[in-house]
Short mmCIF file of the C-alpha atoms (twelve columns), coordinates in Angstrom:
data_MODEL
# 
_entry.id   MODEL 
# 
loop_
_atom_site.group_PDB 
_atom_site.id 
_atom_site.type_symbol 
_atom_site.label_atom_id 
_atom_site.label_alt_id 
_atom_site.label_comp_id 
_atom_site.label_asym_id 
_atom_site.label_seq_id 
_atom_site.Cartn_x 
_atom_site.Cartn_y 
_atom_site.Cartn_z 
_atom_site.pdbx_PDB_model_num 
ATOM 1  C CA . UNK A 1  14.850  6.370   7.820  1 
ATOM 2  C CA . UNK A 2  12.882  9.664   7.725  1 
ATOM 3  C CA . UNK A 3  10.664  10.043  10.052 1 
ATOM 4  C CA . UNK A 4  7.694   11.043  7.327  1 
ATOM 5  C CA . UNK A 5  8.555   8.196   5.090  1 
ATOM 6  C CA . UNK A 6  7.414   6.058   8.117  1 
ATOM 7  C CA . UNK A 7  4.110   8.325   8.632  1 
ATOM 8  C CA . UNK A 8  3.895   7.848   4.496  1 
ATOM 9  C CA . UNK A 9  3.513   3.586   4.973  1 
ATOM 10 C CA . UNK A 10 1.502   3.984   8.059  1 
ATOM 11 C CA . UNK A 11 -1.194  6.167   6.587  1 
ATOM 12 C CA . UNK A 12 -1.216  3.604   3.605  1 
ATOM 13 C CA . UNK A 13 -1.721  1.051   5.905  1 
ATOM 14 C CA . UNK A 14 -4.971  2.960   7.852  1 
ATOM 15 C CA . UNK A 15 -6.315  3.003   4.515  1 
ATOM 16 C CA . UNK A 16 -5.989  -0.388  3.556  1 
ATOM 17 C CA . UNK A 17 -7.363  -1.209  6.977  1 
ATOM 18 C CA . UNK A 18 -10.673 0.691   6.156  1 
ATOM 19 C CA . UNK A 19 -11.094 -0.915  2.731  1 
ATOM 20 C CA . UNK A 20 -11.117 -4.268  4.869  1 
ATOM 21 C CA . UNK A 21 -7.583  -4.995  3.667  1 
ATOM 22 C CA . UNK A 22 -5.150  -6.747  5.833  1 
ATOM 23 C CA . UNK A 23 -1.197  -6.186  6.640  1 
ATOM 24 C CA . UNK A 24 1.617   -7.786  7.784  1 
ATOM 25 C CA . UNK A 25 4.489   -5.820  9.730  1 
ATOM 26 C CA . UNK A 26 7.969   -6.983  10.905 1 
ATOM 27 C CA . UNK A 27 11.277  -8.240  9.356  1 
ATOM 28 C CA . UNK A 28 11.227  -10.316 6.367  1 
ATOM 29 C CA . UNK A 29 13.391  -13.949 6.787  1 
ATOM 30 C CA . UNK A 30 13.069  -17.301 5.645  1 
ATOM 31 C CA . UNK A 31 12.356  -19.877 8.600  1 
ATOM 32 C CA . UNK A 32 15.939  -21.976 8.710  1 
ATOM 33 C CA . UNK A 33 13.515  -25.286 9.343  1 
ATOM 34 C CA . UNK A 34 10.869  -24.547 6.809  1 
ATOM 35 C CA . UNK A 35 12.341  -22.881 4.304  1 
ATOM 36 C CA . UNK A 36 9.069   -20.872 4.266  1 
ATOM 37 C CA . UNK A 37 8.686   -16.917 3.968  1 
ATOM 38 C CA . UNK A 38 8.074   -15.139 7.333  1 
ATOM 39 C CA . UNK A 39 7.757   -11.832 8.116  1 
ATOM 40 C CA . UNK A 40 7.864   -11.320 11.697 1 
ATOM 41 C CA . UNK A 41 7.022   -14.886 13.312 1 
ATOM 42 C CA . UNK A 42 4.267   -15.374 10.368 1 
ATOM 43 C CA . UNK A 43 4.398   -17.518 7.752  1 
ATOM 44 C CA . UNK A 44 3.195   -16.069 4.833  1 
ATOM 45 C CA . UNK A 45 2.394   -19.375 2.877  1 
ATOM 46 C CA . UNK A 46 -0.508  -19.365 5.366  1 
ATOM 47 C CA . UNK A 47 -1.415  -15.423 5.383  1 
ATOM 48 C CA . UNK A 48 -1.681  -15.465 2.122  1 
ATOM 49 C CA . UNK A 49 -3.369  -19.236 1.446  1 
ATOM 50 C CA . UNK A 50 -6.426  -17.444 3.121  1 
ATOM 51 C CA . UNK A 51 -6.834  -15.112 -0.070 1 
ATOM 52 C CA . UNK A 52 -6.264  -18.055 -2.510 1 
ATOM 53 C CA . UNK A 53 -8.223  -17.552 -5.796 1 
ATOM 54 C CA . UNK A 54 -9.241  -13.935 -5.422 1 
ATOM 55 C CA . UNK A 55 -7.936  -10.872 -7.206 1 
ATOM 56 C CA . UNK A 56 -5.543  -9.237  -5.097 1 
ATOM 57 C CA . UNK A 57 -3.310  -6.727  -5.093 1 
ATOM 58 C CA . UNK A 58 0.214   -7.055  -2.572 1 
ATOM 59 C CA . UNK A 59 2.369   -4.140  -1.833 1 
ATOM 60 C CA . UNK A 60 5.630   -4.936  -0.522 1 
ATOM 61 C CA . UNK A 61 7.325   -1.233  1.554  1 
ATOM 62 C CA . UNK A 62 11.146  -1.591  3.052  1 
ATOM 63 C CA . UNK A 63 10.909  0.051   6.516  1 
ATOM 64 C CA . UNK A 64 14.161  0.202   6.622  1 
ATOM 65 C CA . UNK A 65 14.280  2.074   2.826  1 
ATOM 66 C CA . UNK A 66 16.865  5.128   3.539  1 
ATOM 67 C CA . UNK A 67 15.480  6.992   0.386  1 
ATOM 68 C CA . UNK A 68 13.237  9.904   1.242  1 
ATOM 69 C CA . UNK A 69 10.316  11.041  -0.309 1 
ATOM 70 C CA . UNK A 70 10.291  13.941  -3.009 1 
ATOM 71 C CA . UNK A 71 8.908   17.329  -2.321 1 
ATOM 72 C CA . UNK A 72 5.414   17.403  -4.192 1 
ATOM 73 C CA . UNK A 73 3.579   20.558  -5.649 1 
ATOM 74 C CA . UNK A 74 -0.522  20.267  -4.807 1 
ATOM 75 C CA . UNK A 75 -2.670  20.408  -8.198 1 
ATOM 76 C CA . UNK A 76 -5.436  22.600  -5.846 1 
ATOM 77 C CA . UNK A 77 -3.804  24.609  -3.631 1 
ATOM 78 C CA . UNK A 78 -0.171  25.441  -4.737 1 
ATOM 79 C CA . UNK A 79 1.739   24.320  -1.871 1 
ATOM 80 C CA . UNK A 80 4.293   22.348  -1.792 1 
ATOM 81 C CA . UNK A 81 4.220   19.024  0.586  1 
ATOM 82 C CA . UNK A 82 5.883   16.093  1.279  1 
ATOM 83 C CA . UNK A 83 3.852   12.424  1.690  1 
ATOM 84 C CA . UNK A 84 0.606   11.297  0.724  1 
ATOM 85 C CA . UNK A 85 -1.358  13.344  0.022  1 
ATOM 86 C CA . UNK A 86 -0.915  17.740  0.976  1 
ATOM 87 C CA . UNK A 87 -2.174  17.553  4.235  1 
ATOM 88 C CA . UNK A 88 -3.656  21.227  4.573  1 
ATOM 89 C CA . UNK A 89 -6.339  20.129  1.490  1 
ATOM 90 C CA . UNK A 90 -7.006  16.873  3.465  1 
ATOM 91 C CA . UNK A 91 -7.341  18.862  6.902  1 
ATOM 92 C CA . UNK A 92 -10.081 20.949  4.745  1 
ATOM 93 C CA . UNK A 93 -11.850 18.152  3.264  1 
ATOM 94 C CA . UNK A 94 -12.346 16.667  6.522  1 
ATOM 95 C CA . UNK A 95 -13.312 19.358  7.960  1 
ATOM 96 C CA . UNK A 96 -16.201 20.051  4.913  1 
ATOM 97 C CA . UNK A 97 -17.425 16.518  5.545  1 
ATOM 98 C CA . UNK A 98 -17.729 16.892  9.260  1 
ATOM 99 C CA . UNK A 99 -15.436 14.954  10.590 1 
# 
């Protein structure tokens, strides 16, 4: 896999770790005893269960996903990136914010 596809699903998950959200990494199997769905050695009957009744959202990435990411053109400064978000806008915001 790409290299930047990987630095793609990790900057998703910083963000959903500052919005409080949570994430599971590792492979996805089914436990041969159980029959439950793991993904790594968790169960994710009882990752989930702890969300039960609330409005979530899931998002499922494949690590492992050879398809790369398109080529984007940024809608404020004209160059072209590939990822997230252009990086030389989000290096300037940043940097206007003080961080």
């Amino acid at each position: 896999m790409p290299a930047y596809r990987r630095a793609s699903i990790r900057e998703l998950t910083q963000a959903a770790s500052r919005l409080d959200g949570r994430f599971l990494q590792g492979q996805l199997q089914r436990d041969p005893e159980s029959g439950d769905w793991m993904v790594g050695h968790t169960s994710l009957d009882e990752w989930v269960a702890r969300n039960e009744s609330e409005d979530v959202t899931m998002i499922l990435l494949s690590m492992d996903n050879g398809r790369s990411l398109e080529k984007r053109t940024c809608q404020t400064c004209g160059r072209d990136y590939v990822g997230y978000e252009c990086p030389r806008c989000r290096d300037a915001r940043l940097r206007l914010r003080g961080r």
